[in-house]
C-alpha positions in Angstrom: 112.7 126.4 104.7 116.0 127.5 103.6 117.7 130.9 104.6 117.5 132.9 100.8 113.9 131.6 100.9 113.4 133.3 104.5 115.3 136.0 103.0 113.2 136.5 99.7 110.1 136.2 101.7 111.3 139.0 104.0 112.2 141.1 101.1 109.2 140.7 99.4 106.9 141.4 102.4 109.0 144.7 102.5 108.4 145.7 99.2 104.7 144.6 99.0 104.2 146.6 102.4 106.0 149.9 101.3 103.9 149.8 97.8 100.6 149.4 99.8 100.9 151.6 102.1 102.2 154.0 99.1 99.1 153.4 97.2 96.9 153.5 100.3 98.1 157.2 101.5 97.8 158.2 97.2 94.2 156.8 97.5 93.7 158.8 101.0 95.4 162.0 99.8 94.1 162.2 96.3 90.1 161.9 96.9 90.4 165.3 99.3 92.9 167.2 96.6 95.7 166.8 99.0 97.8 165.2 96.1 97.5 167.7 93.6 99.2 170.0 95.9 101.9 167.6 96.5 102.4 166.2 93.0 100.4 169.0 90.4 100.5 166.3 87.8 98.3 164.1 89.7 95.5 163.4 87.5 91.8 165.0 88.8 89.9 161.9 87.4 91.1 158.4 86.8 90.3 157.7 83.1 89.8 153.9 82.8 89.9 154.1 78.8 93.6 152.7 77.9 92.8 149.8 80.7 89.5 149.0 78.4 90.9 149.2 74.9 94.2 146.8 76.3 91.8 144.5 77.6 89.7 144.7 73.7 93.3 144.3 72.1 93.6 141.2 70.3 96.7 140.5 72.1 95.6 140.7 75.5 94.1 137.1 75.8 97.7 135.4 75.0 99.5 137.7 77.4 96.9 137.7 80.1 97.3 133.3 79.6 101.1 133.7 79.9 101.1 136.1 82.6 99.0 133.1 83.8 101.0 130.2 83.3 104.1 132.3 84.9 102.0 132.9 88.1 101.0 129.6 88.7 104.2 128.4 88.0 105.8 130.9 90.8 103.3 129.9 93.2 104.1 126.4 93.0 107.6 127.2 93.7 106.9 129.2 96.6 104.6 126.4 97.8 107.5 124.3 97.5 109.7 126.3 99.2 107.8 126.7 102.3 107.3 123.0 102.6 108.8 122.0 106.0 112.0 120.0 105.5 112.6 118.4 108.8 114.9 115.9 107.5 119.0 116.4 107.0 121.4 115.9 104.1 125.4 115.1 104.9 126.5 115.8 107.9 130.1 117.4 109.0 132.0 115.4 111.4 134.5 116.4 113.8 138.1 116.2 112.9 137.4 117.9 109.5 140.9 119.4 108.4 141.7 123.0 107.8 140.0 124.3 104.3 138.7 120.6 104.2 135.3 118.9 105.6 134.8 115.3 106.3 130.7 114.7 105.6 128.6 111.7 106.5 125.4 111.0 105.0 123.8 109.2 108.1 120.7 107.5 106.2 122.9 104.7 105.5 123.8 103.8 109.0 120.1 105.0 110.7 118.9 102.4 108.3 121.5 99.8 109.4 120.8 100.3 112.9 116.9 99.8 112.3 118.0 96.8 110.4 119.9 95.5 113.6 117.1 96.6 115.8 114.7 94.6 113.6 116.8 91.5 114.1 116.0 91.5 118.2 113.8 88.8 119.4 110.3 90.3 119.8 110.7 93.3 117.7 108.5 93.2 114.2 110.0 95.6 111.9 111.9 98.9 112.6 113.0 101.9 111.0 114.7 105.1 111.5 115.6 108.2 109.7 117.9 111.5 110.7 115.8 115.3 111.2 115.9 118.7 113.0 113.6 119.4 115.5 113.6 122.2 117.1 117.0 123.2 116.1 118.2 119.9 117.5 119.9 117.0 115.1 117.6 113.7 116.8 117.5 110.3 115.0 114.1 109.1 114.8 113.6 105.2 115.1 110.4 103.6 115.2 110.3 99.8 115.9 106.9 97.8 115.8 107.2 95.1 118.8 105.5 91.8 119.1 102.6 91.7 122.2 104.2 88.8 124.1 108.2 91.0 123.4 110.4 90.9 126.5 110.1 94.8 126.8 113.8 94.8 128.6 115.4 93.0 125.9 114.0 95.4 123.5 114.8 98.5 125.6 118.7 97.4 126.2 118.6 96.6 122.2 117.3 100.0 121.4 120.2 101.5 123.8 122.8 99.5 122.4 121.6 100.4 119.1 121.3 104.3 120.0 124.6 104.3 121.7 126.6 102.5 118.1 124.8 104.6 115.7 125.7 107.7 118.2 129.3 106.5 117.7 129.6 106.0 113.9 127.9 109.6 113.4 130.4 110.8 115.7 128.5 113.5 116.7 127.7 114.4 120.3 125.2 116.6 119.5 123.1 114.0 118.2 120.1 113.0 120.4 118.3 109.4 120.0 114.0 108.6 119.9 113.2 105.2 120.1 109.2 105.5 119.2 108.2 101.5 120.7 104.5 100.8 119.2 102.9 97.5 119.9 101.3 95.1 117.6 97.3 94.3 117.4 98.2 90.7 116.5 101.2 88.1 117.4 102.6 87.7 114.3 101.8 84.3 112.4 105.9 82.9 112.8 106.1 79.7 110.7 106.0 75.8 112.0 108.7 73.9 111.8 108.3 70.0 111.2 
């Protein structure tokens, strides 16, 4: 979630709140006479006839349908908004100039280095992809081994890996998960004649 959604949620929840509790002390005040003495043009009775003849109004149907269609379509956005986004765009990378930023979009070499992974002896497919998580930049790489893998060949190939793709980020902050899950099956490799 972005910060201007955080924000807009924020100022929303403020407003809502101060209009209910508004409305709530009116309602509380108004039943005992209290708000006639605060407000003398507070009405004695509610008269619910305007609300009836809008809701009779020929009208009424197409704006009650587009008030509708506008709510839904807000809701969806909001929805949207509040999806959890885990994963990161460009990067910055050290060394950026003065008024000037050098960026890196790091699903380019994740994917190479699960590419490179993939090519180890043992290891069946692999792939990776750059989030946050818990406020912490990690890149995620999950490989698929085979069941008969030489586990230290695929551990020093997941270090060397980690430790290249640490380097062409260039970022220090940058943390590494290798995520090792092990095949049911051996996979079928083909004969040769």
């Amino acid at each position: 979630m972005s910060r201007s959604v955080l924000a807009l949620d924020r100022l929303v929840a403020l407003v809502v709140g101060l209009v209910l509790i508004a409305l709530g002390l009116a309602a509380a005040a108004w039943y005992p006479g209290w708000l006639a003495r605060l407000w003398p043009a507070a009405p004695r009775e509610l008269q619910l006839r305007t609300a009836t003849d809008a809701f009779a109004a020929s009208w009424w149907g197409w704006a009650a349908g587009a008030a509708g269609v506008v709510l839904v379509l807000l809701a969806l956005w909001w929805l949207l908004a509040h999806l959890p986004r885990r994963g990161v765009g460009t990067l910055p990378l050290p060394g950026s100039a003065r008024g000037a930023r050098l960026l890196i979009d790091p699903d380019g070499p994740v994917d190479t280095a699960a590419d490179v992974l993939a090519g180890t002896p043992g290891v069946r497919s692999a792939r990776g992809r750059v989030l946050r998580d818990r406020g912490r930049l990690v890149v995620d790489v999950r490989a698929t081994v085979e069941p008969d893998a030489d586990l230290a060949e695929v551990v020093a190939a997941a270090d060397a890996v980690t430790g290249d793709l640490r380097h062409v980020l260039g970022r220090e902050d940058a943390r590494a998960r290798v995520r090792l899950s092990v095949a049911r099956t051996t996979h079928q490799r083909p004969r040769v004649r």
